[in-house]
N, C-alpha and C positions, 0 to 999 in steps of 0.2 A: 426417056421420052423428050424431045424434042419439041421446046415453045418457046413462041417470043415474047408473049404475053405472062405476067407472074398470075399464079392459081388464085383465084381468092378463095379467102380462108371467114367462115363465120364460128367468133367464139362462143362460148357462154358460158361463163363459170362464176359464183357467187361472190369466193373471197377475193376482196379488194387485191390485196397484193397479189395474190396468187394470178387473179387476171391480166395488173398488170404485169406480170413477171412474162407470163404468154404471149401479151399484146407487144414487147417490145420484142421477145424472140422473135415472132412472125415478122414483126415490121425493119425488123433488121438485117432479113433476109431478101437479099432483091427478086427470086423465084415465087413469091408470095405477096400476099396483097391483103391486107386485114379489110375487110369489107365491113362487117359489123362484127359491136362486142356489145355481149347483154348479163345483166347480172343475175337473171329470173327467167323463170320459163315462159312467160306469157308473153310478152315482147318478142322473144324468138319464135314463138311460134305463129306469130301475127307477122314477121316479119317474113317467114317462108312460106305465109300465105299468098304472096303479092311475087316473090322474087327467089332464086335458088342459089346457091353456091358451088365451086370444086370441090372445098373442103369443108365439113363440120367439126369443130374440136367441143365437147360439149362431156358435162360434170354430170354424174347422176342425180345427186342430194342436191338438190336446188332448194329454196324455201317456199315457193308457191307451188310444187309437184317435182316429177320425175322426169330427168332427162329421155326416161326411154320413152315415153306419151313424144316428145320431138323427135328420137329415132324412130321410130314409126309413120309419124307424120311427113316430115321429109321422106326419108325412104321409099312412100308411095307415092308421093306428089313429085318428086325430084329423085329419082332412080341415079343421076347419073353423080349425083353428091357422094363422093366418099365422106364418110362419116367415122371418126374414133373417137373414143371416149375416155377422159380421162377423169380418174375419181380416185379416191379414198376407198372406196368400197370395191375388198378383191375380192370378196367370198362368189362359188362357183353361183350359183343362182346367177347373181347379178352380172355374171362373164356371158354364161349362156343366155339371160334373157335378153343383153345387149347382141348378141350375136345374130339371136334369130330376130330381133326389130331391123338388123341390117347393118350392123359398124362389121369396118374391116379391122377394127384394131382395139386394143383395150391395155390403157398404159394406166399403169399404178402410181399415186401423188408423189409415193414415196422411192419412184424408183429414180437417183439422183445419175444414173447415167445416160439419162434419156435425154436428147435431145431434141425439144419439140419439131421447129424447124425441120432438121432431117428428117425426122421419122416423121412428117407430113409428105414431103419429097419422095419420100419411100413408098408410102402409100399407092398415091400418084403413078408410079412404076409398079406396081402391081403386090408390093408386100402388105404382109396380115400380119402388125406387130404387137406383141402380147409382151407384157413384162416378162423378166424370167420367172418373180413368185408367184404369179397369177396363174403361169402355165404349169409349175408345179402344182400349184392344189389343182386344179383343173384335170388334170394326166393323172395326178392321185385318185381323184373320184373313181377315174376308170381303172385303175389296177386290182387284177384278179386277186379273190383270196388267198395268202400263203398256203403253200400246200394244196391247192386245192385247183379245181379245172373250173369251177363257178366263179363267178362277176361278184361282187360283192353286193349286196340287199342293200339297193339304193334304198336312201331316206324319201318322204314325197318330195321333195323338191326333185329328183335326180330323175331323167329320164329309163323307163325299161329297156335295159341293151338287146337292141337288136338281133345279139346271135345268144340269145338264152334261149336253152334247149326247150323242147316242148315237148310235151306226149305224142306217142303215135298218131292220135285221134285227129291233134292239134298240127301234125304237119302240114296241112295245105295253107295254115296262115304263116307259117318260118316265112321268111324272106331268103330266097336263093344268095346263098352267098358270092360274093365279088371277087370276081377276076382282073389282077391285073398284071399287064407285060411287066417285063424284067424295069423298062425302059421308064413305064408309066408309073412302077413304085419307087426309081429314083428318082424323079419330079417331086413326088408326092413328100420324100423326104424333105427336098430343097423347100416345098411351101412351107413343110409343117416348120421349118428352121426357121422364114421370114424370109425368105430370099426372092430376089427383082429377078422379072422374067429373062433380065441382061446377064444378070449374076449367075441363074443354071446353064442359059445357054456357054454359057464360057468356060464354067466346071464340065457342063459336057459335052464340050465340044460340037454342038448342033446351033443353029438360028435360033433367033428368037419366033420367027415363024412357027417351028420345029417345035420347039416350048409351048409355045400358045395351042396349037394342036393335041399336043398330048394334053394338056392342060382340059381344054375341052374335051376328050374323051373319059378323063377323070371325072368331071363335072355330070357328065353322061349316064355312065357307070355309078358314081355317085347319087345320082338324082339329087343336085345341089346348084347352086347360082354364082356363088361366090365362093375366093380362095377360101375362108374362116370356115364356112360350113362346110367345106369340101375335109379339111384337118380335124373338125369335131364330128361328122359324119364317118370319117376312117379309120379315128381311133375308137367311133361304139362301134364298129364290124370286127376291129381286132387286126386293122390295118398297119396301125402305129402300136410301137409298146409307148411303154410309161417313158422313155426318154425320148420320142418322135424319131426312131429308125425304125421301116417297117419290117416286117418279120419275114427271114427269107422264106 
């Protein structure tokens, strides 16, 4: 994506260093703009009362509440904020709750190949980037029981999958399952990887126009708004296996 202007970026993350370790990534990068850095929840969210951002990079475990009360809040005030989250806390709950307040991305403290910087840039260009351990337990929740043609008996946290069988009686609430082209489950592959709408079109050989199209008919079919729901919405239909190739 094409800009002459750097994105601004708003942080928030508690630990000293840790912030500043973020604040000079950003500020090192000339495509970015550190606009504000807050070390608590309540300044951030007073500060997105008044003004919005490109980017959110924001910590779940704050000391005065939850980063997702400001993924929520931005989210509905400022739509066009991309927002990821980066935290300590990879257990699924806390991937899915971030997901559905609205982040496109969910990077792990501890994952040391991550480059903030880029992988804000990424964003930006339309990728949903998830650590690798976070998408492992994540894809675990949803894998079938061995030997078996059932979903595994989610815990209450874990939502009820979509294509669990019903009784006869109970057929008219199933949800029709999803259809999709040859073309529109290779897409879907490239997002569930992290991939920039520049990067499929060039594996396959079509425009980015081309991309964004299917992309949109995905979304459609999905009944989804973003890449991240679009990937957790298609692995509970049985779209993705456990390692994000979909099923021919």
């Amino acid at each position: 994506m094409n800009r002459d202007a750097p994105w601004d970026v708003v942080l928030v993350e508690d630990n000293q260093l840790t912030r500043q370790f973020l604040e000079q990534s950003i500020d090192a990068h000339p495509a970015l703009h550190l606009r504000a850095s807050f070390g608590t929840l309540a300044p951030a969210a007073a500060w997105f009362e008044h003004r919005g951002a490109d980017l959110l990079l924001v910590d779940l475990g704050l000391p005065d509440g939850s980063g997702l009360s400001l993924l929520r809040q931005v989210h509905q005030r400022w739509p066009a904020c991309d927002m990821l989250v980066v935290s300590m806390f990879g257990d699924e709950a806390n991937v899915v709750a971030s997901i559905e307040a609205g982040a496109v991305g969910y990077v792990h403290k501890d994952d040391e190949a991550a480059d903030i910087a880029a992988t804000l840039l990424a964003v930006k260009q339309g990728a949903s980037p998830i650590s690798p351990m976070i998408a492992r337990h994540l894809l675990k929740r949803l894998r079938p029981v061995p030997d078996s043609g059932r979903i595994a008996e989610p815990d209450r946290a874990a939502p009820v999958p979509l294509m669990a069988t019903a009784m006869p009686s109970e057929a008219a609430d199933v949800p029709a399952p999803v259809s999709l082209s040859r073309r529109e489950q290779e897409v879907l592959e490239f997002i569930a990887r992290g991939y920039a709408y520049a990067e499929i079109a060039r594996e396959q050989g079509i425009t980015v126009h081309s991309v964004q199209t299917y992309i949109k008919k995905l979304y459609a079919k999905l009944a989804v708004h973003s890449r991240s729901e679009a990937v957790y919405e298609a692995s509970r239909l049985g779209l993705l296996d456990v390692f994000g190739r979909p099923r021919g």
